[in-house]
C-alpha positions as CSV (number, residue, x, y, z in Angstrom):
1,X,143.5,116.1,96.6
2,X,142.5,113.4,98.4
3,X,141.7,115.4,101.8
4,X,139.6,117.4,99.1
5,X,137.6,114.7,97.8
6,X,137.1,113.5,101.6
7,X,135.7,116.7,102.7
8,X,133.4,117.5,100.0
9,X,132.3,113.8,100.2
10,X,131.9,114.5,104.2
11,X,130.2,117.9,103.4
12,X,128.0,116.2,100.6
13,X,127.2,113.0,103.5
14,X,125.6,115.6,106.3
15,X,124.4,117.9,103.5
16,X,122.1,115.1,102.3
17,X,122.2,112.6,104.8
18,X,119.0,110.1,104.8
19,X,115.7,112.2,103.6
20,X,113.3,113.2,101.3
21,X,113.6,115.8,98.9
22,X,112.2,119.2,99.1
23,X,109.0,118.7,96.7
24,X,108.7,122.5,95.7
25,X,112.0,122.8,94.4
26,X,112.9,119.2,92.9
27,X,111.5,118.5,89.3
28,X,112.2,115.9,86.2
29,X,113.3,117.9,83.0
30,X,112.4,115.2,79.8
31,X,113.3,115.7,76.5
32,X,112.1,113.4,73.6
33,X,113.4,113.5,69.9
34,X,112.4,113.0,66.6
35,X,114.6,111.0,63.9
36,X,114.6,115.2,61.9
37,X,116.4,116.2,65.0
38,X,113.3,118.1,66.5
39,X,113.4,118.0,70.4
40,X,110.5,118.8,72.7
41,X,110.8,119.0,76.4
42,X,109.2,119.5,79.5
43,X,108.7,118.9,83.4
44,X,107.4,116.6,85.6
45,X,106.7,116.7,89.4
46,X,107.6,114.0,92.4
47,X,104.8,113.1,94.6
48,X,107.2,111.8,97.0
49,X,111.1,111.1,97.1
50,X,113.8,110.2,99.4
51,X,117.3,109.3,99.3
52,X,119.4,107.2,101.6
53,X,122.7,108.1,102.1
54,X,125.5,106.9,104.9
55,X,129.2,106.6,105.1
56,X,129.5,108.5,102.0
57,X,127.8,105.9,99.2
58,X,123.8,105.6,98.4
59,X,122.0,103.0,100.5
60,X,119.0,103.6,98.7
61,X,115.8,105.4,96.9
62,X,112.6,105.6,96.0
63,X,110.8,107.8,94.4
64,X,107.0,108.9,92.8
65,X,106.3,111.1,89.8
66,X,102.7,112.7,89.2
67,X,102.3,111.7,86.0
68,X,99.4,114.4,85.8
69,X,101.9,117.0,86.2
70,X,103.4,116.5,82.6
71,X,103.6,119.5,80.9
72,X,105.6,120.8,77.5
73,X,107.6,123.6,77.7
74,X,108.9,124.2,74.2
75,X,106.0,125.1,72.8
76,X,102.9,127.3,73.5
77,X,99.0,128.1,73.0
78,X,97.4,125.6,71.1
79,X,100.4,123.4,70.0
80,X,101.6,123.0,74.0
81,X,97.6,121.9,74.7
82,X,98.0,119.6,72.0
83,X,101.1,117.7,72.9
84,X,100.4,117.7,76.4
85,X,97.1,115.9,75.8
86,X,98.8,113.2,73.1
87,X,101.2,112.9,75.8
88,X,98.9,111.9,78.8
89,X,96.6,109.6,76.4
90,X,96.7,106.0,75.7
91,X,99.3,106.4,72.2
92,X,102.2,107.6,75.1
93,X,102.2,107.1,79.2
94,X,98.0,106.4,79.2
95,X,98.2,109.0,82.8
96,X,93.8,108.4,83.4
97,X,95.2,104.6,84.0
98,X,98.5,104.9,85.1
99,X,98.7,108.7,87.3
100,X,101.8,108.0,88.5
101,X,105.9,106.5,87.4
102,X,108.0,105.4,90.4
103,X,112.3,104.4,90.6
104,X,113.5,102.5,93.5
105,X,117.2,102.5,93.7
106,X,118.7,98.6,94.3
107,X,122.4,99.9,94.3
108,X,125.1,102.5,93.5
109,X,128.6,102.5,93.1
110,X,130.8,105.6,93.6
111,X,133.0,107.0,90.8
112,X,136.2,107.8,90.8
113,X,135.0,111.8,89.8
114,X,132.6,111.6,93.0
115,X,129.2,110.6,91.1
116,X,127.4,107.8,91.8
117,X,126.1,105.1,89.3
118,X,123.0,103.4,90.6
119,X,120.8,101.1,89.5
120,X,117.3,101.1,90.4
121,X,113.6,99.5,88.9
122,X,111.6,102.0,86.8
123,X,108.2,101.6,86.7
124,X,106.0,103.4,83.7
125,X,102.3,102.1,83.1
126,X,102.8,99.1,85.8
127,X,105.9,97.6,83.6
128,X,109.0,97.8,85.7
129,X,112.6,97.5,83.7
130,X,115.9,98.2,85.4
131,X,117.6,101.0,84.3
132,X,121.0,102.8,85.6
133,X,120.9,106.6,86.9
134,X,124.2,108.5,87.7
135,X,123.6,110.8,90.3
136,X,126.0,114.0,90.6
137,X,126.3,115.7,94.4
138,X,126.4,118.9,94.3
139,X,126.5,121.7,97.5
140,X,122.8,121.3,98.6
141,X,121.4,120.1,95.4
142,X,122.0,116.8,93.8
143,X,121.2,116.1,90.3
144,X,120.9,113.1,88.2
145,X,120.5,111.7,85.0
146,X,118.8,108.5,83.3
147,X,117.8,107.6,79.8
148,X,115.1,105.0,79.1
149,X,113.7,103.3,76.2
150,X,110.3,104.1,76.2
151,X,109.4,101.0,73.9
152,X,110.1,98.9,77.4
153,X,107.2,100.5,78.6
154,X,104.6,99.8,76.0
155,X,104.8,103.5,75.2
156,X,104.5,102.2,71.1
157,X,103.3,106.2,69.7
158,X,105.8,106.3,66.4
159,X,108.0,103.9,67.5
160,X,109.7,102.1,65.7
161,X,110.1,99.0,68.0
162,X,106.4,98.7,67.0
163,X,105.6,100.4,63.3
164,X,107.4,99.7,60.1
165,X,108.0,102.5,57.3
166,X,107.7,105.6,59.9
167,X,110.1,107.4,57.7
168,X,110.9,110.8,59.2
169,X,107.4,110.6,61.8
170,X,110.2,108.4,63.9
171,X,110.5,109.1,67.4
172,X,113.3,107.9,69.2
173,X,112.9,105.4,71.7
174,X,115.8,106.8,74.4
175,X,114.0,109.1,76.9
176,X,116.3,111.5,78.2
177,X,115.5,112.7,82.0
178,X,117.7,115.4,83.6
179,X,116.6,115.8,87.5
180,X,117.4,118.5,89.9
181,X,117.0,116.9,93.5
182,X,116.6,119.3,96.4
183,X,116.8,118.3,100.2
């Protein structure tokens, strides 16, 4: 098993190895929910990313997100305009002052099942918080996943960090991003 692990960490090492990700085919899936359970999601695309890697452990990140790109894919027509524009406006990520999110990873750790936890800076509408993404190898691909607290980022829209009494107009604070890296 461990000659197994070694080789797939090898393969995974000259796979990857230190360079940017393929901007047509790596995106940000984000899903938000509402205290009823509701869920709406969408995409997001990088401006620019890269990934350091070397003797089988991440050295390093950083990457850029075109906040313009936001768009909802749950919903369509009139209700997917809708969102999309609350979204980008001042009540969420404010995108006509703030056109683009950044993460810069500071350090990872391998796992024992071959991920790697890293902690990096986020920065959302020029507030940077630290935040911890696990990233998952995977042939040519990598993916990773991070949840933020949006209320860390002045992002106050029906949150309860900032309103009292929102009964079931709560939205949660946790962010959920799933992201599919390709190199």
């Amino acid at each position: 098993m461990k000659i197994l692990n070694f080789i797939i960490g090898l393969f995974t090492i000259l796979t990857f190895g230190q360079g940017s990700i393929n901007l047509e085919s790596s995106f940000i899936k984000w899903t938000g929910e509402k205290i009823t359970g509701e869920t709406h999601y969408g995409t997001l695309k990088f401006i620019s990313g890269k990934l350091d890697f070397s003797s089988d452990k991440i050295n390093g990140g950083e990457f850029v997100v075109d906040m313009n790109s936001l768009s909802v894919d749950d919903l369509t027509g009139r209700g997917k305009a809708s969102l999309e524009s609350h979204l980008v406006s001042d009540d969420f990520f404010s995108v006509d002052k703030h056109n683009t999110a950044s993460l810069v990873i500071l350090s990872a750790k391998k796992e024992s099942n071959g991920s790697f936890r890293a902690k990096g800076n986020l920065e959302i509408k020029g507030i940077t918080n630290e935040v911890v993404v696990i990233f998952i190898p995977a042939s040519e691909k990598m993916t990773a996943k991070l949840i933020f607290d949006r209320s860390k980022f002045n992002v106050r829209y029906g949150s309860d960090s900032f309103f009292d009494n929102l009964g079931n107009r709560l939205i949660l604070n946790d962010v959920v991003l799933e992201v599919s890296l390709s190199f």
